[in-house]
C-alpha positions in Angstrom: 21.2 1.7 35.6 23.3 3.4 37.7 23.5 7.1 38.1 24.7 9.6 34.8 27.6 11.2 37.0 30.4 8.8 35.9 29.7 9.1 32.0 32.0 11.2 30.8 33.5 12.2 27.5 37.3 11.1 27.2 39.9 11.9 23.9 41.3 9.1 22.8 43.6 8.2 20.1 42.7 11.6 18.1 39.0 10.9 18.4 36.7 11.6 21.2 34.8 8.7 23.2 32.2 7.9 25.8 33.8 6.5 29.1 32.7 5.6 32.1 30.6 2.4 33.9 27.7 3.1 31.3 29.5 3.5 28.6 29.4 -0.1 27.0 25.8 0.5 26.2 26.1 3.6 24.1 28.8 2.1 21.6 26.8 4.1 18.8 27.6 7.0 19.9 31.4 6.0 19.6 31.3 4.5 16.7 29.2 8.2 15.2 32.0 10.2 16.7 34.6 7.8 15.0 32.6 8.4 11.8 32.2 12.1 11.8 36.3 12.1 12.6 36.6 9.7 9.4 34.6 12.1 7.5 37.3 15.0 8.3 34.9 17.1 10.5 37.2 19.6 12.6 37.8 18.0 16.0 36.5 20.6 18.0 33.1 19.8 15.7 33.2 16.1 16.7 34.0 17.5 20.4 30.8 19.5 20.8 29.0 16.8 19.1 30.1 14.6 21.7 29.5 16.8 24.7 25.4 17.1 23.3 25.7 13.2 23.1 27.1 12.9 26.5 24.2 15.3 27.6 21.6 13.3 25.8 23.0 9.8 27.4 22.8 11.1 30.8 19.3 12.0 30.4 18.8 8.8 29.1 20.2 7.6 32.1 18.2 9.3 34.2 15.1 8.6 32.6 15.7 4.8 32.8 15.1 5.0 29.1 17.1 2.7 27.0 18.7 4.4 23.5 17.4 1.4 21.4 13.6 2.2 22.0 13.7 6.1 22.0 11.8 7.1 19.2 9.9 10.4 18.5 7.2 9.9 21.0 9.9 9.5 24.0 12.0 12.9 22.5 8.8 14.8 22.4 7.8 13.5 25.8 4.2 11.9 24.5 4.4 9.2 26.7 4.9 11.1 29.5 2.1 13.2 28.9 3.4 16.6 27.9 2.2 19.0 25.4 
């Protein structure tokens, strides 16, 4: 994976989206924006929902973890040995 500085969040057609090299792999994240804009959340909501995403996918990124296998363990940091 390559490094989380060219994910970036980008407006598009009314709606907010993930861009950049890394993008492709975090489609959900799209398509949950897209949803919460369908629902008639306020775009600013959808917008700072979007920026903790974009957060959360650069960790990701950093971590080497991919988004399909993060489960509780990973959030809480069990496998890495935290309290």
């Amino acid at each position: 994976m390559s490094s989380d500085g060219d994910l970036r969040l980008e407006e598009r057609d009314g709606g907010w989206a993930l861009a950049g090299q890394d993008a492709p792999q975090f489609r959900l994240v799209d398509e949950y924006l897209a949803y919460l804009a369908d629902r008639n959340y306020s775009p600013r909501t959808v917008r700072s929902y979007g920026y903790d995403l974009l957060a959360f996918c650069r960790w990701l990124l950093t971590t080497g973890q991919p988004l399909p296998e993060v489960g509780t363990e990973v959030l809480l940091g069990v496998s890495a040995g935290l309290p």
